[in-house]
C-alpha positions in Angstrom: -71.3 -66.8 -20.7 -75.0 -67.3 -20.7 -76.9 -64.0 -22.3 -76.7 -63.2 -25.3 -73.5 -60.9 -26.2 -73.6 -57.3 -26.6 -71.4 -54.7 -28.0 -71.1 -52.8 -24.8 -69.9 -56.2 -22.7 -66.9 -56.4 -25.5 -66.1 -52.8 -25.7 -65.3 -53.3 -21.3 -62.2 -55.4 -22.9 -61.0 -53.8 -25.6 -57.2 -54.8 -25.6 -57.8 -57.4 -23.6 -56.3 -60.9 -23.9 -58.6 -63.6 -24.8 -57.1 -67.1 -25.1 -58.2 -69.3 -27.9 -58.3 -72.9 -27.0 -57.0 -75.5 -29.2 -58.2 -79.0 -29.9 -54.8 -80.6 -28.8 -55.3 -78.5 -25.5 -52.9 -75.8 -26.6 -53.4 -71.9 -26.1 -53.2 -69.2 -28.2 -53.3 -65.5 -26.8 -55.6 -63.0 -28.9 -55.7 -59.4 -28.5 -59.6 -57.4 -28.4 -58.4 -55.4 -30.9 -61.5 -53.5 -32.2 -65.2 -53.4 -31.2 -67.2 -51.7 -34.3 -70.6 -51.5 -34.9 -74.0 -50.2 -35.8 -75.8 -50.8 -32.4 -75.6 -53.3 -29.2 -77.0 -55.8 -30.9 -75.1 -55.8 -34.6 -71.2 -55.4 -34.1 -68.3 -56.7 -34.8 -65.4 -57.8 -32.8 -61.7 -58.6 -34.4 -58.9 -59.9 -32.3 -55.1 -60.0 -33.5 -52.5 -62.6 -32.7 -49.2 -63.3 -33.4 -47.9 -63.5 -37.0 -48.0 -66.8 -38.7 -50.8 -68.0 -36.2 -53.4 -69.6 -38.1 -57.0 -71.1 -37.1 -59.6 -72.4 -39.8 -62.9 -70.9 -39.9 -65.3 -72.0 -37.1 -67.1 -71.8 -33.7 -63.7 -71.6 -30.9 -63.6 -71.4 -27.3 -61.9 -68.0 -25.8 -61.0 -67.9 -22.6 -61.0 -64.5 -20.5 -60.6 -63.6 -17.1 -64.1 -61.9 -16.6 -66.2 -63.1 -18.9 -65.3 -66.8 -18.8 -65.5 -69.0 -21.4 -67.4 -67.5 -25.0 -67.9 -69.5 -28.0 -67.0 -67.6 -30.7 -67.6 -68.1 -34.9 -64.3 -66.7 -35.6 -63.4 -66.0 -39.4 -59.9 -65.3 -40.3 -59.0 -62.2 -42.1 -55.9 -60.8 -44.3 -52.7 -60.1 -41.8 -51.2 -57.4 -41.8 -48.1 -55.9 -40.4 -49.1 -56.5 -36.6 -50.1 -60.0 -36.9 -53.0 -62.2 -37.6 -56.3 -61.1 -37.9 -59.8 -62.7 -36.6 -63.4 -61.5 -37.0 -66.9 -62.2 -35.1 -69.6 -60.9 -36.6 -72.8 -60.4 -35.0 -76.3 -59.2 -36.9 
């Protein structure tokens, strides 16, 4: 993806699957779970994977059908009962 992301763009795939690549090639579906925010340009996105699934803190590829490939800072989150949680934040 080359402009800049925008709420509306993400809010298209809410409940989409994005798929987190892995350094050792591996992939790991995420769910667009939720798209919240204040306006286009400051909103938050948070995707949910299976339980147990862990990733560290950090900029990761996520691969979807229509938009490509984005480079998301992904922060992990407390789980809850569906699964893992992960946030991107943007201000």
């Amino acid at each position: 993806m080359t402009e800049l992301p925008r709420a509306a763009l993400f809010a298209d795939c809410l409940h989409d699957e994005f798929r987190l690549r892995l350094d050792d090639g591996g992939i790991v579906p995420l769910e667009l779970a939720e798209v919240t925010g204040a306006g286009p340009d400051a909103f938050s996105l948070l995707f949910r994977g299976a339980p147990g699934f862990y990733a560290e803190q950090r900029i990761w590829p996520l691969e979807h059908d229509r938009l490509g490939t984005v480079e998301l800072f992904l922060v992990p989150i407390r789980p809850d009962a569906d699964g893992s949680r992960f946030e991107a934040v943007f201000a």
